[in-house]
C-alpha positions as CSV (number, residue, x, y, z in Angstrom):
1,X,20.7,-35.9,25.3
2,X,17.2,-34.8,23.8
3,X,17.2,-33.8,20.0
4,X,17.6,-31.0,18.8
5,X,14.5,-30.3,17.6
6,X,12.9,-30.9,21.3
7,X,15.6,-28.2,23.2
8,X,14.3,-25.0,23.8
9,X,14.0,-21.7,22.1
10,X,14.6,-18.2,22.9
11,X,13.0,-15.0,22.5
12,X,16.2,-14.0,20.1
13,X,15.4,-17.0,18.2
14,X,11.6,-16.7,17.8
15,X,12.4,-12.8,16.6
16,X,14.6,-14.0,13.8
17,X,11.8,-16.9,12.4
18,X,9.3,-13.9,13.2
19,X,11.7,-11.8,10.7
20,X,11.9,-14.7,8.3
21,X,8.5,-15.1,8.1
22,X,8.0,-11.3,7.8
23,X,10.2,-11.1,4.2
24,X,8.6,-14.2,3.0
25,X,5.0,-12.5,3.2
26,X,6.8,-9.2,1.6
27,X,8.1,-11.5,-1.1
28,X,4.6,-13.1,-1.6
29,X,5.0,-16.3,-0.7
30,X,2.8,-15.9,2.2
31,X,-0.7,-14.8,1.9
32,X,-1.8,-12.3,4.7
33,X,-3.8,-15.1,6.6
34,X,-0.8,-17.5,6.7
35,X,1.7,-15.0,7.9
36,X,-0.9,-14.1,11.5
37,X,-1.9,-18.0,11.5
38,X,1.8,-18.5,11.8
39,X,3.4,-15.3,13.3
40,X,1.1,-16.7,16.1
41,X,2.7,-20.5,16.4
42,X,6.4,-18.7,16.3
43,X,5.6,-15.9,19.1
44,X,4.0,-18.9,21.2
45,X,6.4,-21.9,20.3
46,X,9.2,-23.6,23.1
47,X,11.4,-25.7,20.6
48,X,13.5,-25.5,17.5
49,X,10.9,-28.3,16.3
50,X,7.9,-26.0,16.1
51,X,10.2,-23.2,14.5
52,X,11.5,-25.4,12.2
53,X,8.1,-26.6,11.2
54,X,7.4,-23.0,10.0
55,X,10.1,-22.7,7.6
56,X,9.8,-26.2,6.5
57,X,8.2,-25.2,2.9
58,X,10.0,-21.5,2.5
59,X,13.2,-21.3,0.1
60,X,16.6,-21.9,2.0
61,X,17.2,-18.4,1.0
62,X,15.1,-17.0,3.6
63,X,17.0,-18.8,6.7
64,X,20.3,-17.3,5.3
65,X,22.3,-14.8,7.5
66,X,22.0,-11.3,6.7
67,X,24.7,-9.2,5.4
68,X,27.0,-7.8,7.8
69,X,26.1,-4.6,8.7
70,X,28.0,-1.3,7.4
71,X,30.1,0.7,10.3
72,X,28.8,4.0,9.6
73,X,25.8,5.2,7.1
74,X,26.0,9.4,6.7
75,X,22.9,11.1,5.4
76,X,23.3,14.7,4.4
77,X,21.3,17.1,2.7
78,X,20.7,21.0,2.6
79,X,17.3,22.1,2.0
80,X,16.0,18.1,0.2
81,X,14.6,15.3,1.1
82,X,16.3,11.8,2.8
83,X,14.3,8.6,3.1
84,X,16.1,5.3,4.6
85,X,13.0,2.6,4.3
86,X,11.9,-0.9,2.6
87,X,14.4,-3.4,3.4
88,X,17.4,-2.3,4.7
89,X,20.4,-3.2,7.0
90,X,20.9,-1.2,9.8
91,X,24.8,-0.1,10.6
92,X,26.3,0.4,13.8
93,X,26.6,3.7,13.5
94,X,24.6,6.8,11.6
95,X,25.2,10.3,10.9
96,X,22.3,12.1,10.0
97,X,23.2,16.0,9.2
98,X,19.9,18.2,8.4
99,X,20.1,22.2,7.1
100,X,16.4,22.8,6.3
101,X,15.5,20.0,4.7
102,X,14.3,16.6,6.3
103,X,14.9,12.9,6.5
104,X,12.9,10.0,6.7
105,X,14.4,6.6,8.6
106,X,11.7,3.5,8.6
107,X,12.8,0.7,10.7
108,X,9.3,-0.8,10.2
109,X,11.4,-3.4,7.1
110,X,14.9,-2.6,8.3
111,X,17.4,-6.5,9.2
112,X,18.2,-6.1,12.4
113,X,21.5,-7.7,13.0
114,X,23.1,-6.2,16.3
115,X,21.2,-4.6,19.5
116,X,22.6,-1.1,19.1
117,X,22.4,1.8,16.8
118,X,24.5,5.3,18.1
119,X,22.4,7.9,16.1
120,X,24.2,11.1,15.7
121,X,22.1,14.0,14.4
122,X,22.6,17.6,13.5
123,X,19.7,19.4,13.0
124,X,19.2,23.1,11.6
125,X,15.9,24.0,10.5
126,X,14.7,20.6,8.9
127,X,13.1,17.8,10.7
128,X,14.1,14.2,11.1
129,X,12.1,11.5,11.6
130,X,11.9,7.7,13.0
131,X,9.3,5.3,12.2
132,X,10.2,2.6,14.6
133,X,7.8,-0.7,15.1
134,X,7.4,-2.5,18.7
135,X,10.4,-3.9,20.0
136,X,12.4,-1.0,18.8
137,X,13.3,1.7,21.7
138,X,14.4,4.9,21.0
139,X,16.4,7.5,23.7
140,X,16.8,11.1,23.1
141,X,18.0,11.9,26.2
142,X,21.6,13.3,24.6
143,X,19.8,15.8,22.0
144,X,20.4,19.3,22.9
145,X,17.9,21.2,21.6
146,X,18.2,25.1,21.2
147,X,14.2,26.1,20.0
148,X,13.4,23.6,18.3
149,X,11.8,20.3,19.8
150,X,12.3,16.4,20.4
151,X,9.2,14.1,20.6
152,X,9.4,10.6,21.4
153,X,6.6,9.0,21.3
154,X,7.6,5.4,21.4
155,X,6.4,3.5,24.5
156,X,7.2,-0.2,25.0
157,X,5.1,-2.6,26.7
158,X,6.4,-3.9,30.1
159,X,8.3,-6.8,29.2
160,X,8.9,-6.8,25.4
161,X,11.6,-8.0,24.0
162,X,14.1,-5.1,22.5
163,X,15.3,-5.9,19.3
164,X,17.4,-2.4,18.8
165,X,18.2,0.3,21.0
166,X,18.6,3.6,19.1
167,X,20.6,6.0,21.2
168,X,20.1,9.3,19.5
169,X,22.4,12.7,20.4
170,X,23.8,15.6,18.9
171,X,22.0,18.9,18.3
172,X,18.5,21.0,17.3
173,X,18.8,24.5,16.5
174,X,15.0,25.4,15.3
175,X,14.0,22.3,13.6
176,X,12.9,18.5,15.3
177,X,12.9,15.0,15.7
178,X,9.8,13.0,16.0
179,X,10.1,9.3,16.9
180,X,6.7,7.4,16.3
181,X,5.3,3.8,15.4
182,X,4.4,3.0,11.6
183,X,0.6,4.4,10.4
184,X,-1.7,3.0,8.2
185,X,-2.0,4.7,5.3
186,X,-5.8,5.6,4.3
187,X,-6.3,2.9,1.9
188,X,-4.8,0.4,4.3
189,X,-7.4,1.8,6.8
190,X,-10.2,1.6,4.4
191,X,-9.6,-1.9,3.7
192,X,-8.8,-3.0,7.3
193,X,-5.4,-3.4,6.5
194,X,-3.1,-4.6,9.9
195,X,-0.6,-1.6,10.9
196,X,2.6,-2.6,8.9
């Protein structure tokens, strides 16, 4: 039997070093240059050996399991303002519940720790909004929507890996949902920042 460290990998397994990697540059212990130089290595490597080799001077801590993920998260608000982003474990379930006011859900940081999200949304005159990054598909084929509107504008490349499927429903009356990748902010853009 081969080692370990020579068996093969999987695109799961490559996502979660990816993610490991990702936290470790928010924390600072990676330098912007060391994160691509080795985001590169995990995306392209074909044994736990070459992972392993990543994570090799990066604090246990890092490798640890995330939490497990809540049931049910419920954001309300009347006429104020929701935002769901930085780091962040996403539930199994989410009610999101909108008079005229508007929410905010950034998946750019979010731990990912199951495929699925069922995204339940009522919506009256306030808008909702998902900032999803690649590998993160979005369906809002179950919204009805009385005047208001639904944009998706989330397109995966033929033959990503998905991550997290995020199956929203529920209703519009005269407000929206808009579903989009991350932006650079101007600052970022000024100083050739990478899109988060």
């Amino acid at each position: 039997m081969p080692e370990r460290r020579d068996l093969r990998v999987s695109h799961e397994e490559r996502d979660e070093v990816v993610e490991q990697l990702r936290v470790a540059a928010g924390d600072g212990r990676l330098t912007m240059d060391e994160l691509g130089e080795r985001l590169e290595v995990a995306l392209a490597a074909r044994t736990y050996g070459e992972l392993e080799a990543l994570l090799r001077d990066l604090p246990p801590a890092l490798a640890a399991p995330a939490a497990a993920p809540k049931e049910l998260i419920q954001l309300k608000t009347g006429s104020g303002q929701i935002r769901r982003d930085g780091v962040w474990t996403v539930p199994r379930r989410m009610e999101v519940e909108i008079s005229s006011g508007s929410a905010v859900i950034d998946f750019t940081q979010a731990v990912i720790t199951q495929r699925d999200l069922d995204l339940s949304v009522s919506v009256g005159s306030g808008q909702v909004l998902l900032i999803v990054p690649p590998g993160v598909a979005v369906d809002v084929d179950s919204v009805t929507v009385r005047s208001g509107s639904v944009r998706q504008r989330v397109q995966l490349e033929p033959g990503t890996p998905i991550k997290l499927r995020i199956t929203v429903s529920g209703s519009v009356k005269s407000g929206n949902i808009l579903a989009r990748r991350p932006r650079r902010g101007f600052w970022d853009w000024l100083r050739r920042r990478p899109l988060p």
